[in-house]
C-alpha positions, 0 to 999 in steps of 0.5 A: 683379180688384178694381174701385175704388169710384170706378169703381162709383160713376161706372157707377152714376151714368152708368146711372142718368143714361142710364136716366133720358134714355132715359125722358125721350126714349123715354116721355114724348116731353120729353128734356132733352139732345141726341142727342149728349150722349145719345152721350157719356154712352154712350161714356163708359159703354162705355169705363168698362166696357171697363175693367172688364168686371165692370161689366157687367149685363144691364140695363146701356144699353150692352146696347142695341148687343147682344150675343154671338149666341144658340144659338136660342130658349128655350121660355118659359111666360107665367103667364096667357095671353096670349088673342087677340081676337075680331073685328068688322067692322061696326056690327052687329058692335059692337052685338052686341058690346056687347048681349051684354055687357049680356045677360051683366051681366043689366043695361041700363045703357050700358057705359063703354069704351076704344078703342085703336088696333090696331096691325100688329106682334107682342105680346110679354110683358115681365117685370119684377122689383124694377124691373128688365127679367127676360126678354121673351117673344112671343106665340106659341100663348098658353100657351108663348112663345119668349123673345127678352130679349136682342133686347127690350134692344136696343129703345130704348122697352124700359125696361131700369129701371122708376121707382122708383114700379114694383111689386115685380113687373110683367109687360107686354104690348106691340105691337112694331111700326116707324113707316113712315119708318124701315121705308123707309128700312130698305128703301132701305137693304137694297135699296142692299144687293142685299139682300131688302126687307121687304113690310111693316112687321110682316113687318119687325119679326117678322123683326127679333125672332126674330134669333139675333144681337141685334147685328142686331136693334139695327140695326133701329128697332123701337118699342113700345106697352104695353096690358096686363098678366100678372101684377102684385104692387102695394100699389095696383091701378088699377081702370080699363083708361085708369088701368093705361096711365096707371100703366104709363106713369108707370113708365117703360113706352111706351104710345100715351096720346094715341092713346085714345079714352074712350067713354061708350057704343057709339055713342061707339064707333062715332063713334070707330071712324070718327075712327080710320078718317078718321085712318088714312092720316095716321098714321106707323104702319100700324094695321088696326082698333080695339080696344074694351075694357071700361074698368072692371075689376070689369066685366072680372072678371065678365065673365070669359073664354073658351077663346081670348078675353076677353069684354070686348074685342074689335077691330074690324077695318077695311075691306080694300084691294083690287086686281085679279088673275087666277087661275091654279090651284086647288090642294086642301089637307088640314087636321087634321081631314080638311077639304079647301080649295081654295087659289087660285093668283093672279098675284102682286100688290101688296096694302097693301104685300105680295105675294099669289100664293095666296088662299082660296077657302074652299069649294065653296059660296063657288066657286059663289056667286062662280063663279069658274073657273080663268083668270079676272080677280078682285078679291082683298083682304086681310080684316082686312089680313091673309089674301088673299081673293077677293071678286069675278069680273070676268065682263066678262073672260072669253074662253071659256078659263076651266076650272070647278073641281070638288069632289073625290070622293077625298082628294087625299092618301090616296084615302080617300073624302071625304064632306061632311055636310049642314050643312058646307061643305067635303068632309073626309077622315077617314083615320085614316093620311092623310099630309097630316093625319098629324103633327097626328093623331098630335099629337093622339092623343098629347096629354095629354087624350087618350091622354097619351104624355109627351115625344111632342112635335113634334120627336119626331114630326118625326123619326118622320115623316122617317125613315119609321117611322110611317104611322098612330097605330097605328104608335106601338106597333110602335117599337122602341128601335133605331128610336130610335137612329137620332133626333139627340140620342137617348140610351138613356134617353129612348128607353126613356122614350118606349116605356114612354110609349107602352107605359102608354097602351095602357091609356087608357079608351075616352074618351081613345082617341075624344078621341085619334081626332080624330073630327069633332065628337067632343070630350073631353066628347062622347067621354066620354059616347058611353063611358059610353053604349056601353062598347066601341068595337067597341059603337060602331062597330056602334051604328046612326044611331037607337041614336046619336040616342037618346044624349043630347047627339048630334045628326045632325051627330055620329051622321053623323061617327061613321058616316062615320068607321067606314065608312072601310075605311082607318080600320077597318084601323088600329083592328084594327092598335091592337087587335092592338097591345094597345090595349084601351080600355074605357068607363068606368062610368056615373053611380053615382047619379041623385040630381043628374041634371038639376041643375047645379054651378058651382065658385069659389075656391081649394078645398082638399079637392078640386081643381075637376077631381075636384069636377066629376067627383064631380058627373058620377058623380052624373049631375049637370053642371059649368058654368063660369059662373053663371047661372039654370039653376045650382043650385048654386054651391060656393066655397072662399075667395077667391071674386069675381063668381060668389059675388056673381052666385049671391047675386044670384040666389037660388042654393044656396051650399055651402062644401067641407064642404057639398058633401062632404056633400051628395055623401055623403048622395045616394051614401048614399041610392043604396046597396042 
């Protein structure tokens, strides 16, 4: 059906009008007309596309009423990490945080930062393209997100339309939260209801994103505040956190601008750390620290990151609500890596607005020092606002009936015998088919860095578990086709995929079955090194405490573990089910030349000849070591184009510059100088 252009031309015309009264009222807090000509714009809008349906855009404003409910929740990678923070929680905290910045710059010079208020809500990823709202994702592990688009254009504060001004492409990353008044007010409405009420806001608002049916998600007064960025495409960057949240709002985006606080230096910080703590109780939103951010992006680049987090931020939690309670039970629980907490069972009360009936007890350490016993009163609190803790016994109640709580001698999931090392504080398991760490060892096991079995993710291995078909990693190797069959949506071919997957891992190297093992404190380096060192894992199972401490980089607390480990009769059991399996795993070689041992390398920039990975390897073949990051102890700095703070951090210091060409032959010279 052909749509006159007069049609268009008013849709058009009534979005542009929308999207811009919606900047007015949403971002900059400076609407021009009433709610009610805000209303008649929109059902005009409605009815026009009521007419015509082909109107219609995903980023048309009547999208914010919802629409059509969702089958469930795509998987969506973000294009750079979305990285969590570490904590602080005092002074020295923050002091520490800011010397160890000024230890890493090499400099004494007072540290420009910005401090923001840590709202309690949920961090998402919007993504925008040539101005308009592409898709929207959350949080979750960091790398890979559920995409929630079409419940993020319900949100009023969302722009579906940058400014004009917006780059090219933009992804944002924001807090959705709901103001305190309207989270009441959803309760009173949910309780007149007979429905559940929400224990807090962000329970509220974390329920309210992960709707199936965005309609729903429309009902509810979820707000945002920007705070960063993934990717941008821009003719012009802002060089200073404070800039880009300017930037961020001019364009049309939500962000708390009057809520910051620019600090000239960690006392400043700290002055503003308490005016946010004084002005918590006074604030329409619930907020449960600061966070502290280097201001200056040049000094963000060069500080880098680490696995998990920036080292220029870091969030300072603020001090825990408590109330009082009485514990019932302790109950022990069994984690991944074998380790075995008590879980206090309490009399559920009311903390800063949640109902806690279960705390942490951490270990048996912290039970001694609190003596807390079974029956007693207590103080519980919830640390950083978040998970309950115990922090103190109420002695003065007692009444003779309390029960003391015993460390356990025997894994209360397998009865594999526990051990607990001299440096560590809980007792573990290590029980290589333990049913309480048996969906995560065979995660683990199966993970690309170890014995890499493509497609054995977590709904595969939730149905292996359900149906009964494996006990142990070994068990993998004893599938067959028919045992696939009887999976939900498994078809011939994917199930002859995951065998032939699984069949190629047989012949993994040794270091990728130690990684895959899940030994404590072995890690995808250490295992390649005790590989190389021993050769065989029947080598290593035999090798002595003396023969472990005398392999560079292993200490007691490894040659403990790997002790332990293959002193478990459970564990030798399912080693010879995979020798019996095929899986014959063998070490690699060692250095082929000693000519850069002791001598340490750092790669940069977009090489071209070789990627970073093979360039360390080629490093590590020649007993030399790869490094991360620059600093006195590099040798060596190899830097293809694009290069930034490490090339100019290496000039600084005198390091030995090679470009690709260099290093290749550097590397040939040595292998050459190593040949008979």
């Amino acid at each position: 059906m052909t749509i006159p252009k007069t049609s268009r031309a008013e849709h058009a015309e009534l979005c542009r009008q929308l999207h811009h009264h919606s900047h007015l009222y949403h971002s900059l807090d400076a609407p021009q007309i009433s709610d009610r000509e805000y209303d008649l714009l929109l059902q005009q809008l409605l009815r026009l596309e009521q007419s015509h349906p082909e109107l219609i855009t995903p980023n048309s404003p009547s999208q914010r009423i919802g629409s059509s409910p969702l089958p469930g929740f795509r998987q969506i990678a973000h294009n750079r990490p979305m990285l969590s923070l570490e904590n602080a929680f005092s002074a020295d905290d923050l002091r520490e945080f800011d010397a160890r910045l000024k230890r890493f710059l090499g400099s004494e010079e007072s540290i420009e930062y910005l401090c923001e208020m840590k709202l309690d809500g949920v961090a998402i990823e919007l993504v925008y393209q040539e101005g308009q709202l592409q898709h929207a994702s959350t949080r979750g592990d960091g790398l890979v997100g559920e995409e929630i688009t079409a419940n993020a254009r319900t949100i009023g504060t969302i722009p579906l339309q940058l400014q004009p001004e917006a780059p090219r492409r933009l992804e944002v990353r924001g807090e959705v939260y709901m103001e305190l008044a309207p989270f009441r007010k959803l309760n009173e409405q949910r309780r007149n209801e007979g429905e559940k009420t929400f224990a807090n806001p962000r329970n509220a608002t974390a329920g309210s994103l992960r709707q199936l049916d965005p309609r729903i998600t429309a009902t509810r007064p979820l707000t945002i505040s920007c705070y960063g960025l993934g990717e941008i495409d821009a003719d012009r960057m802002p060089d200073n956190q404070l800039e880009m949240l300017q930037m961020l709002s001019s364009w049309g985006l939500k962000v708390n601008l009057d809520r910051l606080a620019l600090a000239a230096d960690i006392d400043s910080v700290l002055e503003h750390y308490q005016q946010f703590l004084t002005a918590r109780d006074r604030l329409p939103f619930e907020i449960d620290g600061m966070v502290v951010k280097v201001n200056s992006f040049a000094l963000q680049q060069e500080l880098g990151e680490k696995s998990r987090t920036p080292r220029w931020a870091i969030a300072c939690k603020f001090p825990p609500r408590q109330e009082q309670t009485r514990l019932l039970d302790v109950q022990l629980q069994v984690g991944r890596t074998g380790a075995i907490t008590p879980v206090a069972h309490l009399e559920p009360v009311n903390v800063s607005g949640v109902t806690v009936s279960r705390a942490s007890l951490h270990n048996w350490d912290e039970i001694a020092r609190l003596d807390v016993r079974i029956g007693d009163s207590l103080i519980v609190e919830r640390a950083g606002d978040v998970i309950p803790d115990i922090v103190k016994v109420i002695t003065e109640k007692r009444d003779g009936s309390e029960k003391s709580i015993s460390e356990p001698t025997h894994c209360p999931a397998c009865g594999s015998t526990v051990s607990r090392g001299a440096d560590e504080v809980v007792p573990r398991c290590q029980g290589l088919a333990c049913p309480a760490r048996l969906k995560e060892s065979i995660k683990h096991f199966a993970a690309r860095g170890a014995m890499d079995i493509e497609g054995l993710g977590d709904r595969i291995i939730d149905q292996l578990l359900r149906l009964d078909l494996v006990h142990s990693v070994a068990d993998l190797y004893s599938l067959r086709k028919e045992d696939f069959f009887r999976f939900e949506r498994m078809g011939e071919v994917l199930a002859e995929k995951l065998l032939a997957a699984i069949a190629d891992s047989r012949n993994r190297p040794l270091e990728k079955l130690l990684f895959g093992l899940g030994i404590r404190h072995v890690g995808a380096h250490l295992a390649k090194v005790l590989s190389r060192r021993f050769g065989s894992l029947d080598n290593l199972r035999q090798a002595s405490r003396e023969a472990l401490l005398e392999t560079h980089e292993v200490g007691p607390q490894v040659a403990d573990s790997l002790q332990s480990f293959f002193a478990d009769e459970h564990n030798l059991a399912v080693l010879h089910q995979l020798e019996t399996a095929g899986v014959h795993a063998e070490g690699m070689d060692g250095p082929q030349g000693t000519e850069f041992a002791g001598k340490v390398f750092v790669f940069t920039g977009k090489l071209e000849r070789f990627s970073r990975s093979q360039g360390q390897e080629l490093v590590e073949q020649q007993g030399g070591r790869a490094s991360g990051s620059v600093s006195k102890k590099t040798d060596y700095l190899v830097a293809g184009p694009g290069a930034g703070s490490k090339l100019t951090k290496a000039e600084q210091l005198g390091i030995t510059i090679l470009d690709e060409e260099s290093f290749l032959q550097l590397l040939g010279s040595r292998t050459e100088e190593d040949e008979p």
